[in-house]
N, C-alpha and C positions, 0 to 999 in steps of 0.2 A: 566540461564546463558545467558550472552547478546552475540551477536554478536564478538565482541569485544576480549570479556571474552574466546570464545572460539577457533578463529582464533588464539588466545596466548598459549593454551594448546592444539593445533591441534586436536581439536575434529571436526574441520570443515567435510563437508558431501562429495559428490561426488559434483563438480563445475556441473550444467544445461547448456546447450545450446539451449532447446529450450524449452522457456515458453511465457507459455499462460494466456492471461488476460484477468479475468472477470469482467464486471459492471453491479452490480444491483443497478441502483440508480431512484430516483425519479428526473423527469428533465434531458435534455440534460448537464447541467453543475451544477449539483451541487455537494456538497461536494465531496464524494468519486469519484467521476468523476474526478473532480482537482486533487486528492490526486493520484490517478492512473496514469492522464496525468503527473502529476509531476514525478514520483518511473520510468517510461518510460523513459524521457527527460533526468534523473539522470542518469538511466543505460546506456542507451544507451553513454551519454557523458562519462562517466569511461572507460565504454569499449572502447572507440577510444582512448582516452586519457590513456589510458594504452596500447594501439597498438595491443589490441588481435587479430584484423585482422581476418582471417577464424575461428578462436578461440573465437570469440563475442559472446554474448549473444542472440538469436533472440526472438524476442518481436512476438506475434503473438495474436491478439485481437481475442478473442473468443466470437462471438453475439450470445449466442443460437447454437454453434458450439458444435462438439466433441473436445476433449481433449484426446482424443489417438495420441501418437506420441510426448507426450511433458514433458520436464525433470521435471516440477515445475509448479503450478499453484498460482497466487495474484489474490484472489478476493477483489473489492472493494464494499464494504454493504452499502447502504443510511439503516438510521435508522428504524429498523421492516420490512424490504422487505422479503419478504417470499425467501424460498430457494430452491425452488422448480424448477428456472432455471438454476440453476450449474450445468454443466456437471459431468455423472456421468460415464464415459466409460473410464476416467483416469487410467492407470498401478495401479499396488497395491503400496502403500508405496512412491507414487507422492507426495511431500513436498508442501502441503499449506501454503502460506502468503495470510495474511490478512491489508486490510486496511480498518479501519472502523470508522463510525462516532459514534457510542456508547459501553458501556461498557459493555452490556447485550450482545451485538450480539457476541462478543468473547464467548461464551461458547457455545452457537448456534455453531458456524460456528466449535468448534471445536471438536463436537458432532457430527458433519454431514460428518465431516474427518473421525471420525474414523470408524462411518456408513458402510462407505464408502470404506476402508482399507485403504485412505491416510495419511499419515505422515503429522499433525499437527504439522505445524514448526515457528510460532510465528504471531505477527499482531502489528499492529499498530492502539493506540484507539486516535484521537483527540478530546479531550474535544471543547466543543463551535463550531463545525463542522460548523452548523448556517450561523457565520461569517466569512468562509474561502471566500467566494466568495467574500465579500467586498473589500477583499485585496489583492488578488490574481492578480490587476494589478501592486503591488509594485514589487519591485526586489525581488529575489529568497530568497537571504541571508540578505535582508533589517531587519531594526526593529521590520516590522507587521507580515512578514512571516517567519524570522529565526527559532525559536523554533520548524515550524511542516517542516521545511526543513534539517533540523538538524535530525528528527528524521526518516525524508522519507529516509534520508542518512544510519543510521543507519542498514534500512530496505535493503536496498541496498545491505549494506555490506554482510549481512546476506545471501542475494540472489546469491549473484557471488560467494560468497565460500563455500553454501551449508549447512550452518548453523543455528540452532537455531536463530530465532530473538528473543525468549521469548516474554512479555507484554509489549512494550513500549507503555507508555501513556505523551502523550504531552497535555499539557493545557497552553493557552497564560496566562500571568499575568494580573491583574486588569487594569495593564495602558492599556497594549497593548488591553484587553478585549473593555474597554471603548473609545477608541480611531478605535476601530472596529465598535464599535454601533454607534457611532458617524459618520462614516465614508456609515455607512449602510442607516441612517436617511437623508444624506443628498442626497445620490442617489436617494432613492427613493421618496425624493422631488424632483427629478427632472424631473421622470416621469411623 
């Protein structure tokens, strides 16, 4: 059930105030690094924009931290990163979101929930992860980035009202694919 789906049949969870974010990524800025900084930048913009005021969401970046004290955890996964620095001191039944750059690591990660006694509560897969960096200086909702913004939103939703995100999987189209490679080749001629 998506997001969506279940905010409409109030199956929504208990609303988080205080979550915590992890990144296992390879590199300072790659993929699921963007993909985190972005699900951040979103929440955080909702939550004033809806005026929750003392009622906000707090973001709280987890390096190698505990995760006691916190209503929700989003891990974001670079592709194969071992799992072995996720906090594992989380309350029982802590609702995991995920963002991730491949398809595999969703069953990983939600294996290691339940390990764990966390509450496996959905992820987000971006197919072509690769090319998120190329584009990552257009606008949020532009051409080259709409699609994993749209679905970071998604994710979002899922987060502030405590619900299921289920498997969203976003994959750019061919133009958009090709106009990314494109976009990649010429950067890195310029290095």
């Amino acid at each position: 059930m998506s997001a969506r789906e279940g905010i409409a049949r109030g199956t929504g969870g208990r609303r988080p105030h205080r979550v915590g974010l992890v990144c296992l990524d390879t590199g300072e800025k790659g993929a699921a690094r963007l993909l985190l900084d972005d699900l951040a930048a979103a929440t955080d913009a909702y939550e004033r924009r809806t005026g929750m005021g003392d009622g906000a969401i707090e973001l709280l970046e987890l390096a190698g931290g505990s995760a006691a004290g916190v209503d929700a955890l989003v891990v974001a996964l670079g592709r194969g990163v071992p799992l072995c620095d996720l906090p594992r001191d989380a309350r029982p039944k802590t609702p995991v979101y995920a963002l991730l750059t491949c398809d595999s690591d969703a069953a990983r990660l939600e294996a290691w929930s339940r390990e764990n006694g966390l509450a496996w509560s959905g992820a987000l897969v971006a197919g072509d992860a690769r090319l998120l960096p190329t584009t990552w200086s257009s606008p949020r909702l532009g051409w080259l980035r709409r699609p994993v913004s749209e679905a970071v939103d998604a994710l979002v939703l899922a987060l502030r009202t405590g619900s299921d995100a289920g498997l969203i999987r976003v994959r750019q189209s061919p133009a958009r694919r090709a106009w990314s490679a494109l976009l990649a080749r010429l950067f890195s001629a310029l290095d």
